[in-house]
C-alpha positions in Angstrom: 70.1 210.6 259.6 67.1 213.1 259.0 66.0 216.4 260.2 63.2 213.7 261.8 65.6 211.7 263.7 67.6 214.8 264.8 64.9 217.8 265.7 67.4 219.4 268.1 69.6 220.2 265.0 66.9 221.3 262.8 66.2 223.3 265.9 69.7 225.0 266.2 68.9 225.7 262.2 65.7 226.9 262.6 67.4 229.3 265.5 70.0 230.6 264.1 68.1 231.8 260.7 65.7 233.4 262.5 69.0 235.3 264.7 71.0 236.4 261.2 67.2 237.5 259.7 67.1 239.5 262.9 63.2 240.3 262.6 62.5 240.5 258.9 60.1 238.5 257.0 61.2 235.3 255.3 59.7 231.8 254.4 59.6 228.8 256.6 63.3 228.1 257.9 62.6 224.2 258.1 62.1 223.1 254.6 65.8 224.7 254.4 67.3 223.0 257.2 65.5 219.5 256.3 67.1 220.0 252.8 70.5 220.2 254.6 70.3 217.8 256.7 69.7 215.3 254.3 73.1 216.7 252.8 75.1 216.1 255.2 73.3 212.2 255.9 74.7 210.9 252.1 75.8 207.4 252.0 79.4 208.5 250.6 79.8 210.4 253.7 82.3 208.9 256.5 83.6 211.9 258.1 82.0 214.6 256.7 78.4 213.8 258.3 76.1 215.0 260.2 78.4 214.3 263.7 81.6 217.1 261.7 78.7 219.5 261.3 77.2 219.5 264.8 80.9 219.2 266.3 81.9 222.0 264.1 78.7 224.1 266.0 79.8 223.1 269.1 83.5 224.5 268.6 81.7 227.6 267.5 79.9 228.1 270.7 83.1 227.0 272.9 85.0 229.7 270.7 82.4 232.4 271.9 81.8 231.1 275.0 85.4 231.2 276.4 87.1 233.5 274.3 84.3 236.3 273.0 86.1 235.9 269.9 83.8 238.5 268.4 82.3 238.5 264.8 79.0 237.7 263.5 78.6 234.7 265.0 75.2 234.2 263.6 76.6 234.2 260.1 79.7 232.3 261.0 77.0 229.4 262.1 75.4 229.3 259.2 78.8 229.0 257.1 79.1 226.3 259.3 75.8 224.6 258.1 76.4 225.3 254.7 80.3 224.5 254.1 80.2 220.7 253.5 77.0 220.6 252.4 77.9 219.8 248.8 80.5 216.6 249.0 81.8 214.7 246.7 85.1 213.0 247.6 85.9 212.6 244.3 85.7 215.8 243.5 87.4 219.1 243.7 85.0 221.6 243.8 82.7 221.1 247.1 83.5 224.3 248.5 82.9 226.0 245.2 78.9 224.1 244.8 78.6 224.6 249.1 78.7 228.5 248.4 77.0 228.3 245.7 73.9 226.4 247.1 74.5 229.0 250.2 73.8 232.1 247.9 71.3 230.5 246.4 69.0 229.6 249.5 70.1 232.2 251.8 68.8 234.9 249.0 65.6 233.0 249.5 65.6 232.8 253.1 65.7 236.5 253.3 69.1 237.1 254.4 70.3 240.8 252.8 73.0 240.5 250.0 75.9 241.8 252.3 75.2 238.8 254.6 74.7 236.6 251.9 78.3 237.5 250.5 79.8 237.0 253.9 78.5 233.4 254.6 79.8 232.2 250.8 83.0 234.2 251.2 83.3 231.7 254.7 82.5 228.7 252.9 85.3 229.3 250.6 87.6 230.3 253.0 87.7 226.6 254.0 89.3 225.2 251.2 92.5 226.6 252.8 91.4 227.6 256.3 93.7 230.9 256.1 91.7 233.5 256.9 93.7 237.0 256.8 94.8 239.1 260.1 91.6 240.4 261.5 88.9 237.9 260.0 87.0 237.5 263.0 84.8 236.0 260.9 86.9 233.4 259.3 89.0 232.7 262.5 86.4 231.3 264.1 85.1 229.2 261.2 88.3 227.7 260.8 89.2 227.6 264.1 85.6 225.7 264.6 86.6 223.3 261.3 90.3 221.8 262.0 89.2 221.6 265.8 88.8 218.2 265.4 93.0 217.9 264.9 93.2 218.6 268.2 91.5 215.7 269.5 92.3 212.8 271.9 93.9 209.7 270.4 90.6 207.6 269.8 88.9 210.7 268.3 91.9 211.9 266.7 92.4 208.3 265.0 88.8 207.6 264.2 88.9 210.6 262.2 91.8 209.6 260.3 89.8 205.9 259.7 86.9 207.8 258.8 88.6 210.4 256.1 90.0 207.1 254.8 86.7 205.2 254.4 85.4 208.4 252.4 88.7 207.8 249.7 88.4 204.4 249.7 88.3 204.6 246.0 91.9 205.8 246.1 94.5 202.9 246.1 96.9 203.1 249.5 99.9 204.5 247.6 97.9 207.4 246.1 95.9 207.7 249.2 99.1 208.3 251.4 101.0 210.4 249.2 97.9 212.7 249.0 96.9 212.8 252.8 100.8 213.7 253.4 100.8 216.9 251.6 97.5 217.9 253.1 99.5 216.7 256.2 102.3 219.2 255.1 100.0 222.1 253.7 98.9 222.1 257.0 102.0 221.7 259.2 103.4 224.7 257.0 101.3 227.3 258.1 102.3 229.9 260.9 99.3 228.8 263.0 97.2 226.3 262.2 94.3 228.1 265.1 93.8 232.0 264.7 91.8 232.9 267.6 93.6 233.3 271.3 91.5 230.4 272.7 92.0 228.0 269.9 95.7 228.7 269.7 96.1 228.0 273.4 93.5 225.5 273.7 94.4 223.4 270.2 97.7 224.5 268.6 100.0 222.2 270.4 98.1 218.9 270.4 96.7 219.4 267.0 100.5 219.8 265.7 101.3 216.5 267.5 98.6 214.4 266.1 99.6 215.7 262.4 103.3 215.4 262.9 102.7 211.4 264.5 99.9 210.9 261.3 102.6 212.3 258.9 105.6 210.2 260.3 103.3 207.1 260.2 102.2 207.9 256.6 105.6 208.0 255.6 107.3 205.1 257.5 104.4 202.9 255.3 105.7 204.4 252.3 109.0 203.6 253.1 109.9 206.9 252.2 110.8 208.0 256.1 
């Protein structure tokens, strides 16, 4: 998909850079937000596509909407545009080359340095999605990201098919071994949801769908 077939995206972009700039003088938000968009539309893509980022958005606003999680919400947004922007799923580093890029054209975009820092220090922050007491910032990022664990069945499980299509590359063994200790990682923290909504809303449901994926994973195995 591009920024063409999708202006109401390139709008929320074009929005929100002009909200964290808060009045001072930059260049043209769209070239940035085309450049994005065309990111997140790569062929290798299967789950992280254009549909994760505007879903991960959405969680945002449903985060401030019901809970007033606080933070800046602006520049937890624009994390959200920028943390999957560089994806390889053959490679290890995407968060890494996704803050990167961020410091690179938010400096250009006329963000100040401080909020620069703060949108790359987000993007990392979701390679393990455990922010520290207090990060309102983070919370809500992460929150916003894993929301999708919390689906329904048919979202939860087209999910699951679509992370799978991205490693197709990986043989089944591999694949499952891998996907069960990200299953674990997960499963092992205190709360996988830091904010009060998303731990009420998500927690429960999100731990089922991980626990059924994990026990499924390893009955194939035939290690369970």
């Amino acid at each position: 998909m591009t920024a063409d077939q999708d202006p109401q995206l390139l709008r929320r972009w074009t929005a929100t850079l002009l909200a964290a700039r808060a009045g001072r003088e930059g260049p043209d938000p769209v070239p940035y937000g085309r450049n994005l968009l065309a990111r997140w539309s790569e062929p290798q893509r299967r789950y992280h596509t254009v549909d994760h980022l505007r879903a991960v958005l959405d969680r945002i606003d449903e985060l401030a909407d019901q809970g007033g999680e606080g933070g800046e919400l602006e520049l937890v947004r624009l994390a959200a545009w920028f943390h999957d922007a560089v994806y390889r799923p053959d490679r290890s580093e995407n968060e890494e080359r996704s803050a990167a890029l961020a410091e690179k054209a938010l400096t250009e975009a006329g963000l100040t340095a401080r909020e620069v820092t703060e949108v790359a220090r987000l993007v990392r922050l979701t390679v393990t999605h455990d922010p520290a007491p207090g990060d309102l910032n983070g919370e809500t990022l992460c929150d916003a990201d894993l929301a999708v664990l919390a689906g329904g069945p048919d979202t939860y499980g087209g999910y699951v098919a679509a992370v799978r299509e991205e490693y197709a590359f990986v043989p089944d063994d591999a694949f499952r071994a891998g996907r069960a200790a990200v299953l674990r990682q997960l499963l092992a923290l205190p709360r996988l949801f830091r904010t009060p909504y998303g731990a009420t809303a998500w927690e429960e449901r999100a731990r089922e769908n991980l626990e059924r994926e994990l026990a499924e994973l390893t009955d194939a195995s035939g290690t369970g």
